[in-house]
C-alpha positions in Angstrom: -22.4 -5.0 0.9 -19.9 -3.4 3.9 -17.3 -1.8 2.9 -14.2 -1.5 5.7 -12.8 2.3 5.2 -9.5 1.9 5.8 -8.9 5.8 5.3 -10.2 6.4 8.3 -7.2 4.5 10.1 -4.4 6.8 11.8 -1.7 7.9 8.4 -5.1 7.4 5.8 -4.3 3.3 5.2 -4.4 -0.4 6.5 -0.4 0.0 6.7 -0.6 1.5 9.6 -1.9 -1.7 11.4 1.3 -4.0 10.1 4.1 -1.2 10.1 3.3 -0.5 14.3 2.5 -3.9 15.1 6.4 -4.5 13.7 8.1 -1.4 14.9 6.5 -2.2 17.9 7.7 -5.9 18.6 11.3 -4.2 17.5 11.1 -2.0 19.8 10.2 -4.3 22.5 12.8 -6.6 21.7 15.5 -4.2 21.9 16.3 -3.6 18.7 18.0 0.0 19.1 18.7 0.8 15.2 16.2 3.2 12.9 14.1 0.8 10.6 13.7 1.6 6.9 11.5 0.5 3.9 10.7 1.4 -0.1 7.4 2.2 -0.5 5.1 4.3 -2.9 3.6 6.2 0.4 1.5 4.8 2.2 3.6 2.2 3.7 5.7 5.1 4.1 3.6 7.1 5.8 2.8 4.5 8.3 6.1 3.6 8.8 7.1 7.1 9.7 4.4 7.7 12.6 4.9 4.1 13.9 8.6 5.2 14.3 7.9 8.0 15.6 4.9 6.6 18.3 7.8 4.0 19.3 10.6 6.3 19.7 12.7 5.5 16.6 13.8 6.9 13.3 12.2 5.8 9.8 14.3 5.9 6.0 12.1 5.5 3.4 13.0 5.1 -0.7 10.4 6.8 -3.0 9.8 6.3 -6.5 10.5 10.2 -7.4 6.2 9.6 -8.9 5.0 9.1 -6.1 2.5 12.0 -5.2 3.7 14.6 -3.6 1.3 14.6 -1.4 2.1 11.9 0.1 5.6 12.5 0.4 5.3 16.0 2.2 3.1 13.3 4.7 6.2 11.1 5.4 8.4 13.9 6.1 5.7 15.3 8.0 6.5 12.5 10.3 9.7 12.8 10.9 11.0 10.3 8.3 13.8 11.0 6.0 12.8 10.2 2.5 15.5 9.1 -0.4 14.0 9.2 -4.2 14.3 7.1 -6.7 13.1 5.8 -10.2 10.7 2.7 -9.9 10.8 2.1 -13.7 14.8 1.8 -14.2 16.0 0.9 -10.2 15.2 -2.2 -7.9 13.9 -1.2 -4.8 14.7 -4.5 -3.3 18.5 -3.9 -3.8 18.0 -0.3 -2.7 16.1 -1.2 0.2 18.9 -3.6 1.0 21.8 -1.8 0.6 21.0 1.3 2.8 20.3 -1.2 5.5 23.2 -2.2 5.3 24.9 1.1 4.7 23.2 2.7 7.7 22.5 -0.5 10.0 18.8 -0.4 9.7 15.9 -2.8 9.9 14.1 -3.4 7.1 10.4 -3.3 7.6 8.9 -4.9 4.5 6.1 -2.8 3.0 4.3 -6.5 3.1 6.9 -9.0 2.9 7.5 -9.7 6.6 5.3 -11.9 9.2 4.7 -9.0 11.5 3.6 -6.7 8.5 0.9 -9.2 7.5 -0.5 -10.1 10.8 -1.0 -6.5 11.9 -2.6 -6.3 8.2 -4.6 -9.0 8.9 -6.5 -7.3 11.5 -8.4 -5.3 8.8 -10.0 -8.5 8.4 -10.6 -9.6 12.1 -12.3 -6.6 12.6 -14.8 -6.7 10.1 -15.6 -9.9 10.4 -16.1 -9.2 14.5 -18.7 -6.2 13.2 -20.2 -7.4 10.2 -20.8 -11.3 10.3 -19.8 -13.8 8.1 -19.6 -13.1 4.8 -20.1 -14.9 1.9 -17.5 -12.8 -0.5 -14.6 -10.9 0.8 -12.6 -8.5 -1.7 -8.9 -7.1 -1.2 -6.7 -5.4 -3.2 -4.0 -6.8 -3.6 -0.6 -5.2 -4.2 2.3 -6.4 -2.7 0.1 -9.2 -1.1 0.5 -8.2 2.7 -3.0 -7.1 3.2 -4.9 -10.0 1.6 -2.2 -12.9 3.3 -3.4 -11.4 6.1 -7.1 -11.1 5.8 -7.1 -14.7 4.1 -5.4 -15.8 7.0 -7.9 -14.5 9.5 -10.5 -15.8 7.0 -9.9 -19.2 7.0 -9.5 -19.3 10.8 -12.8 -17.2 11.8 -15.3 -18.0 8.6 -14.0 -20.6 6.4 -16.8 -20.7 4.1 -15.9 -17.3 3.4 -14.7 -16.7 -0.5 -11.7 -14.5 -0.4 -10.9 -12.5 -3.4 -8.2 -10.1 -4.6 -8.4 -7.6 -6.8 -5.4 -5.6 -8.9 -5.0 -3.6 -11.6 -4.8 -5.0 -15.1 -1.9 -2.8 -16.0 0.2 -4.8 -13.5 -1.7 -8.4 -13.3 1.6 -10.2 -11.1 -0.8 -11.6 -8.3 -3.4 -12.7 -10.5 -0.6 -14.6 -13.2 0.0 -16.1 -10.6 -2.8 -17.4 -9.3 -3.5 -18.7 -12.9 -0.5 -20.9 -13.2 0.3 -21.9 -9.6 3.8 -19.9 -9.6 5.4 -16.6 -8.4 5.4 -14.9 -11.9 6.9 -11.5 -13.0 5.4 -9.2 -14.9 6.6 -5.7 -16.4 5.0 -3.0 -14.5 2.6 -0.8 -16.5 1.5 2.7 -15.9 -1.7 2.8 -13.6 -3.8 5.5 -11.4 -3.0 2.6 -8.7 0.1 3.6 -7.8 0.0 1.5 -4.7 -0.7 -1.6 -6.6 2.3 -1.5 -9.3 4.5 -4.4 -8.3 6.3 -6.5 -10.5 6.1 -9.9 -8.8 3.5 -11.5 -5.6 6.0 -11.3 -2.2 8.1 -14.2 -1.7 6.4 -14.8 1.8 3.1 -13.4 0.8 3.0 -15.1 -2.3 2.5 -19.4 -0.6 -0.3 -17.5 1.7 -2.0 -16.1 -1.4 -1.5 -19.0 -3.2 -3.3 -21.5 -0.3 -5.4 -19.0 1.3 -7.2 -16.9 -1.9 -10.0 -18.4 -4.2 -9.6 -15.9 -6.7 -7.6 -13.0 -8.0 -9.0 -10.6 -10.3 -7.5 -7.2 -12.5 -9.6 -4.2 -13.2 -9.0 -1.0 -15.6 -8.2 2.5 -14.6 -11.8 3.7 -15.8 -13.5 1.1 -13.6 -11.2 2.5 -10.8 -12.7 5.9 -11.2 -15.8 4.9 -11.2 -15.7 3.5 -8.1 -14.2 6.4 -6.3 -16.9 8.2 -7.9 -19.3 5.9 -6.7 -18.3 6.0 -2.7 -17.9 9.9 -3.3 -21.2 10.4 -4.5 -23.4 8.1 -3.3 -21.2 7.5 0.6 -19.6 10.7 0.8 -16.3 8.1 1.2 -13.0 9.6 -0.2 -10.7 6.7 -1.4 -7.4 6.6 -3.3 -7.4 4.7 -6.6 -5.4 1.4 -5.3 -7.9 1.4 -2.3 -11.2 1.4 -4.8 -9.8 -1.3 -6.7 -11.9 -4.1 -4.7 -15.1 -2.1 -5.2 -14.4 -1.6 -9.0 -14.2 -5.6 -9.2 -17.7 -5.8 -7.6 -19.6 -2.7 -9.1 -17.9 -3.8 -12.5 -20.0 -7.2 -12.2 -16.5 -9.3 -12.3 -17.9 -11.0 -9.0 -20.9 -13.1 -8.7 -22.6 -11.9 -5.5 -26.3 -11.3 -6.2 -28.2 -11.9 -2.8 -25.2 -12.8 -0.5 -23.0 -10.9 1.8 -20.1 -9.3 0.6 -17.3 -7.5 2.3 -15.3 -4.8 0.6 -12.3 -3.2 1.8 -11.5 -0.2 0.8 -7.5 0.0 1.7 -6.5 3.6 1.4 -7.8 7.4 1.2 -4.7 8.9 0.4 -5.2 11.4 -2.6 -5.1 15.2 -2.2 -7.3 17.3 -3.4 -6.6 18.7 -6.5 -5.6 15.1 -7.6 -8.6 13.3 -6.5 -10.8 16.0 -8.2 -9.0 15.5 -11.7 -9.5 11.6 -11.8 -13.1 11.6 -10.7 -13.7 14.2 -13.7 -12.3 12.4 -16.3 -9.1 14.5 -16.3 -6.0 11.8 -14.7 -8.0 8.6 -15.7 -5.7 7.8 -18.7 -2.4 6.0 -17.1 -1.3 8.6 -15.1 -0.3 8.2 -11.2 -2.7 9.3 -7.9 
């Protein structure tokens, strides 16, 4: 097994390799307006610090659960941040209308080409240091990571099995999968916070759809007991939506007895105090990182 740590990249997340790679080519091509996005935090984070690296100004919409941890983060950054509630609002006509309000660009949390390629590079890089694999597990929320790593699959080790992985309390991606359609599902209550979508992304979703062998769902407590797992036995701090891949594995859900299998681990954003109730038993019943 290789796991790729993710937390260890600059704002504690893969986001940060798709939200510079497109403030970046925006920024290059001219494009003099702020750019904006909804996004649970990590997304948000990275967005905020690729704005600020390139020399703009980030928006971001919050659900008001997010953690606060990672909120004080985003403003940390320089990025204004605008709450609102992800059970009873649409982000996507949120998102929309304060670009239009403002003149902003929208930078997709994982809806947008740019987004996915520099997501993608997750992927490139681990296969550069590890080798071909045999097995390689995502987690899958919005869908920009894994289109991205499935894309860079297919191209550098085609043999290699890509799977995603999501939480069963929102199983869009993997409805999906099972009946060959973009399908929406009610959004439960998870410890994945980063992983509650309602529906695959429109562009993410054909990627996904030709790209990925396989998506699967795991529980909250078989989220926690991978974060236990990498904290315990790796001294590796991850957030519950970026143990979801491991849970798959260490849960038995994937077949991979004798063969090389790459994990990535997407995210390490949890504070403290938050981290330390979920491992102990405390904020594994439905509640948000």
């Amino acid at each position: 097994m290789v796991l790729k740590a993710e937390g260890l990249q600059r704002a504690g997340a893969f986001k940060f390799r798709g939200a510079y790679n497109a403030v970046r080519a925006l920024v290059e091509a001219g494009s003099p307006a702020g750019v904006c996005a909804a996004s649970s935090g990590n997304h948000a984070q990275a967005l905020a610090l690729a704005a600020r690296l390139c020399g703009t100004h980030a928006v971001i919409l919050m659900p008001h659960d997010a953690p606060p941890s990672k909120r004080a983060a985003t403003e940390s950054y320089g990025a204004e941040v605008i709450g609102f509630d992800r059970y009873c609002e649409d982000r996507e006509q949120l998102q929309a209308g304060l670009a239009a309000e403002r003149g902003l660009h929208v930078v997709h949390p994982y809806d947008d080409p740019l987004v996915m390629a520099g997501a993608g590079t997750t992927a490139l890089e681990l296969l550069q240091d590890a080798g071909d694999l045999d097995v390689l597990l995502v987690p899958v929320g919005g869908g920009g990571l894994i289109a991205g790593c499935a894309t860079v699959a297919a191209s550098l080790a085609p043999s290699t099995r890509v799977v995603g992985v999501e939480p069963r309390a929102s199983p869009d991606v993997a409805r999906s999968k099972l009946s060959g359609r973009r399908e929406r599902v009610s959004v439960g209550r998870t410890i994945a916070d980063g992983q509650q979508l309602p529906a695959p992304g429109e562009r993410t979703w054909p990627v996904i759809d030709a790209l990925v062998d396989e998506v699967l769902t795991v529980s909250d407590e078989q989220i926690v007991t991978a974060m236990t797992f990498l904290f315990e036995r790796l001294k590796v701090v991850a957030e519950p939506s970026g143990a979801s891949a491991l849970a798959a594995l260490l849960a038995g859900a994937v077949p991979a007895r004798g063969g090389r299998v790459g994990v990535v681990l997407s995210g390490a954003n949890v504070d403290a105090a938050r981290f330390a109730a979920i491992v102990s038993g405390a904020g594994a019943r439905g509640t948000h990182d």
